[in-house]
C-alpha positions, 0 to 999 in steps of 0.5 A: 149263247147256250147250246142243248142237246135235245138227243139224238142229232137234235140240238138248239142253240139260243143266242140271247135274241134267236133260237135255232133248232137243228134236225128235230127228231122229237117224236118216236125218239125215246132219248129226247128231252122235250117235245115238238109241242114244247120246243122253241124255234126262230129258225130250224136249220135241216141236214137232210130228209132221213126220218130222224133228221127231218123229224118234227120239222112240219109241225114244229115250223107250223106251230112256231112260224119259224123260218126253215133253212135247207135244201129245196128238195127237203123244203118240198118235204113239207106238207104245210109250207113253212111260215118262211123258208130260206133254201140253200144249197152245198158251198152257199151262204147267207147273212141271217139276223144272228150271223152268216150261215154256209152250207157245207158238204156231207158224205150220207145218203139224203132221204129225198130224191134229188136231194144231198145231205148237208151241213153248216158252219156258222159264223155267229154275229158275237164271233163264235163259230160253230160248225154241225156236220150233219151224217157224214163219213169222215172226208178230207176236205173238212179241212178246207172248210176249218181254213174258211174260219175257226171252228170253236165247236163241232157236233159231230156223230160218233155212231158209226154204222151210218155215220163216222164212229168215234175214231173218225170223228176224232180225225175230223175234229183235227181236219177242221182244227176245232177246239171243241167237239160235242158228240151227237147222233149216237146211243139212240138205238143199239145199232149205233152204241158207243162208249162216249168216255172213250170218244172224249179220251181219244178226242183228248189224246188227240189235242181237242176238248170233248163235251159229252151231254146228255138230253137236256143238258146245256153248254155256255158257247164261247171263244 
């Protein structure tokens, strides 16, 4: 299973059958490494409705008939309704092809009237579970969801300004007791700069094993 970073908060994860897209804000992001005409979706999985989130998602869910999964109010975002849709709200799960799906809270203004920010933690169906918090700010009950299964990996923003900077993102990575940590959501604009290498020597202070990549770049997911 292969994890790559496409920039910014944008990431895919192929599992050997499905590839799932997360947040594809391609276009207008100088850092990303493959265009919505070009990048692969079984389904896309959306935090929230902020531009740089939601991003491609209409016309990357049209080209690919992918199935979209998130909150109805970002549903209703879409100018064409998507080929499949699954809507879910905060605390919920759902059992998809590649494993069990659960929608998780996030602290962050949503981007769609009505609607909240979110994130996922997935329970992959070969026994890696990965866990994409979404724009948050670091808040106490990441551990109760590192207590509903053991995070391998977390994506996690280390921006700040909008989201957690590097420190809390360290702190969370320990609230969720995650092995592994990949740094997202930051160096896209000079608002939210920050020195990756510091990230992962704190992460690593801190007893959890920091992944830095650049747009493009893969990373193998494993136990």
């Amino acid at each position: 299973m292969t994890f790559t970073f496409y920039g910014h908060a944008c990431f895919g994860i192929d599992t050997g059958s499905e590839k799932l897209l997360f947040d594809p804000f391609l276009t207008g992001n100088g850092a990303a490494s493959v265009t919505a005409e070009d990048v692969p979706a079984d389904y896309i999985l959306i935090s929230h409705g902020h531009g740089d989130h939601f991003g491609d998602a209409d016309a990357i869910a049209t080209r690919t008939g992918a199935e979209v999964v998130a909150i109805p109010e970002v549903l209703g975002m879409f100018t064409r309704t998507p080929a499949a849709e699954h809507p879910m709200n905060l605390g919920g799960s759902v059992e998809l092809p590649f494993g069990r799906v659960t929608m998780t809270p996030a602290l962050h203004s949503a981007g769609v009237a009505g609607g909240v920010a979110c994130g996922f933690l997935i329970q992959f169906k070969n026994g890696v579970n990965f866990y994409y918090s979404g724009d948050t700010a670091l808040f106490s009950d990441m551990a109760l969801i590192g207590k509903k299964a053991p995070i391998h990996y977390a994506a996690l923003p280390i921006g700040d300004n909008y989201t957690m900077g590097p420190e809390d993102a360290v702190a969370a990575a320990r609230l969720l007791g995650a092995k592994r940590v990949i740094p997202i959501h930051y160096n896209t604009w000079p608002i939210i700069a920050q020195d990756p290498e510091r990230f992962a020597a704190l992460a690593e202070e801190a007893g959890v094993a920091a992944h830095i990549l650049a747009p493009g770049e893969t990373l193998s997911l494993e136990k």
